[in-house]
Backbone bond lengths (Angstrom), bond angles and torsions (degrees), N, CA, C in turn:
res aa  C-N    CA-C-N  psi(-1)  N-CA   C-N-CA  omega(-1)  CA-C   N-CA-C  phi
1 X - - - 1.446 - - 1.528 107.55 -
2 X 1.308 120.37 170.91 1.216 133.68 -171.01 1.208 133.04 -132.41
3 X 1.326 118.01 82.60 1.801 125.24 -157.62 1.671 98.30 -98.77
4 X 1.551 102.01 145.11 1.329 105.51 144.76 1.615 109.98 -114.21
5 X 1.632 100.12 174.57 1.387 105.52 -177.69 1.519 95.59 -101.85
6 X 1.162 113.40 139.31 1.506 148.62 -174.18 2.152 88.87 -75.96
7 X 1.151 152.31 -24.78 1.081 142.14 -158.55 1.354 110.79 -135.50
8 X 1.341 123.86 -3.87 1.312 133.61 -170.98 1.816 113.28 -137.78
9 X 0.992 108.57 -45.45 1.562 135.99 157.10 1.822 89.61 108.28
10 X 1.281 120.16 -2.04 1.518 111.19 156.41 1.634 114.79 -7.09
11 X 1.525 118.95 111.15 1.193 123.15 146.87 1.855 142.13 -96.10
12 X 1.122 122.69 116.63 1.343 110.30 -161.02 1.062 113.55 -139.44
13 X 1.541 128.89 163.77 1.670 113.32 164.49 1.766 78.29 -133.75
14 X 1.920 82.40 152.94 1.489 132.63 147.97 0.879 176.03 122.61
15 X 1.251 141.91 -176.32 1.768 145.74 -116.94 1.654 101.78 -51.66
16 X 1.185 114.70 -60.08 1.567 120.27 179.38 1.618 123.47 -98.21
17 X 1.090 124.93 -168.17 1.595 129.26 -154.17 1.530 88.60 -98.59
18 X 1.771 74.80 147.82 1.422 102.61 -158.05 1.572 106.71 -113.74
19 X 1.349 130.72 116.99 1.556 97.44 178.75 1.950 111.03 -113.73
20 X 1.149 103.16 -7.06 1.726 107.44 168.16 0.968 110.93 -154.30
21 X 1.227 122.94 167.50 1.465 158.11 178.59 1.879 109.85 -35.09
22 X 1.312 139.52 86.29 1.289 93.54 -179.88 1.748 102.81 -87.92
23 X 0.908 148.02 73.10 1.526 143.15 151.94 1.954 86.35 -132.01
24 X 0.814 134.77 -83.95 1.793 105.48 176.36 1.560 137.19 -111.29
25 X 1.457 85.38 29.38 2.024 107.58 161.04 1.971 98.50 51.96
26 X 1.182 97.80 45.30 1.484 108.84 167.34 1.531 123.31 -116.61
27 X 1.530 122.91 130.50 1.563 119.33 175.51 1.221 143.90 -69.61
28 X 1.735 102.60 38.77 1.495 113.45 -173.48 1.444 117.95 -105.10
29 X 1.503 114.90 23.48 1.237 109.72 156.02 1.478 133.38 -35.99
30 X 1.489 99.25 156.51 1.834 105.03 179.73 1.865 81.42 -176.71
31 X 1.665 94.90 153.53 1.331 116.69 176.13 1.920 99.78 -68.64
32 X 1.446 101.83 140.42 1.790 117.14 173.96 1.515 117.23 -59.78
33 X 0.917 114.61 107.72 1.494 113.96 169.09 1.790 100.36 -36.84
34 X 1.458 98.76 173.83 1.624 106.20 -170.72 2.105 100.21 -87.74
35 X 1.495 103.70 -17.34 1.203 102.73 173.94 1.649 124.09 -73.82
36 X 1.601 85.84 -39.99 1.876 88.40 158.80 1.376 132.45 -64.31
37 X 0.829 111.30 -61.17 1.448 123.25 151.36 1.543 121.40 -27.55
38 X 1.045 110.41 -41.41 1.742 102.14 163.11 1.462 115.77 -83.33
39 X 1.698 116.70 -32.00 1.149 93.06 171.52 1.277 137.97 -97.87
40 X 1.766 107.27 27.59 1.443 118.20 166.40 1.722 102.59 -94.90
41 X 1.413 108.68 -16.86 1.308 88.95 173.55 1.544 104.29 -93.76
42 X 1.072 158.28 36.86 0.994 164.62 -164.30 1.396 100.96 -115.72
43 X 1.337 109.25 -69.12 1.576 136.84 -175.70 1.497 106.59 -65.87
44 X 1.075 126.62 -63.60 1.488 115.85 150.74 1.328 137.14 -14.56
45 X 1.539 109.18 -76.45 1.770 116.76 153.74 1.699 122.92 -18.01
46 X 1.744 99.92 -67.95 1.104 100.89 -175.17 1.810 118.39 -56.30
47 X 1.168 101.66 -44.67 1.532 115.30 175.23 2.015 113.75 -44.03
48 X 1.077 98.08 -27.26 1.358 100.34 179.88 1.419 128.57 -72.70
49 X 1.327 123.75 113.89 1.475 118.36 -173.90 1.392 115.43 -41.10
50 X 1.416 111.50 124.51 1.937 110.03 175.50 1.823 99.09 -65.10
51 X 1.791 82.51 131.31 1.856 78.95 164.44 1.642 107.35 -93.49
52 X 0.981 104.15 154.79 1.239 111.50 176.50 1.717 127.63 -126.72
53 X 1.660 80.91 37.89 1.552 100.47 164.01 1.820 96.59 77.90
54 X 1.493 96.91 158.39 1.785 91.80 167.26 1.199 152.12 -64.69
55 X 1.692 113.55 124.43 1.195 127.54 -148.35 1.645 107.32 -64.45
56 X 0.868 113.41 141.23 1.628 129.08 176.64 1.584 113.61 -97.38
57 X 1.385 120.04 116.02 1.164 131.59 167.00 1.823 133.24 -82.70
């Protein structure tokens, strides 16, 4: 699942229960709108090393 924090605007996902914030360990969770949620996957993406196809030795 995919919470942001209500006091930090922390976006995150996951698998099991969540009870605070870990970017500032506060209890203002709430489920991510679908706009957040895209733009953690957005930000994610970019974060990912480009492959650049198979490496040649």
């Amino acid at each position: 699942m995919t919470y942001a924090c209500g006091q930090c605007g922390f976006i995150f996902t996951r698998t099991g229960p969540v009870e605070c914030c870990p970017a500032c360990e506060r209890d203002c969770l709430r489920r991510a709108t679908a706009a957040e949620q895209s733009q953690l996957t957005l930000l994610l993406r970019r974060e990912q090393p480009k492959q650049t196809g198979s490496m040649k030795r």
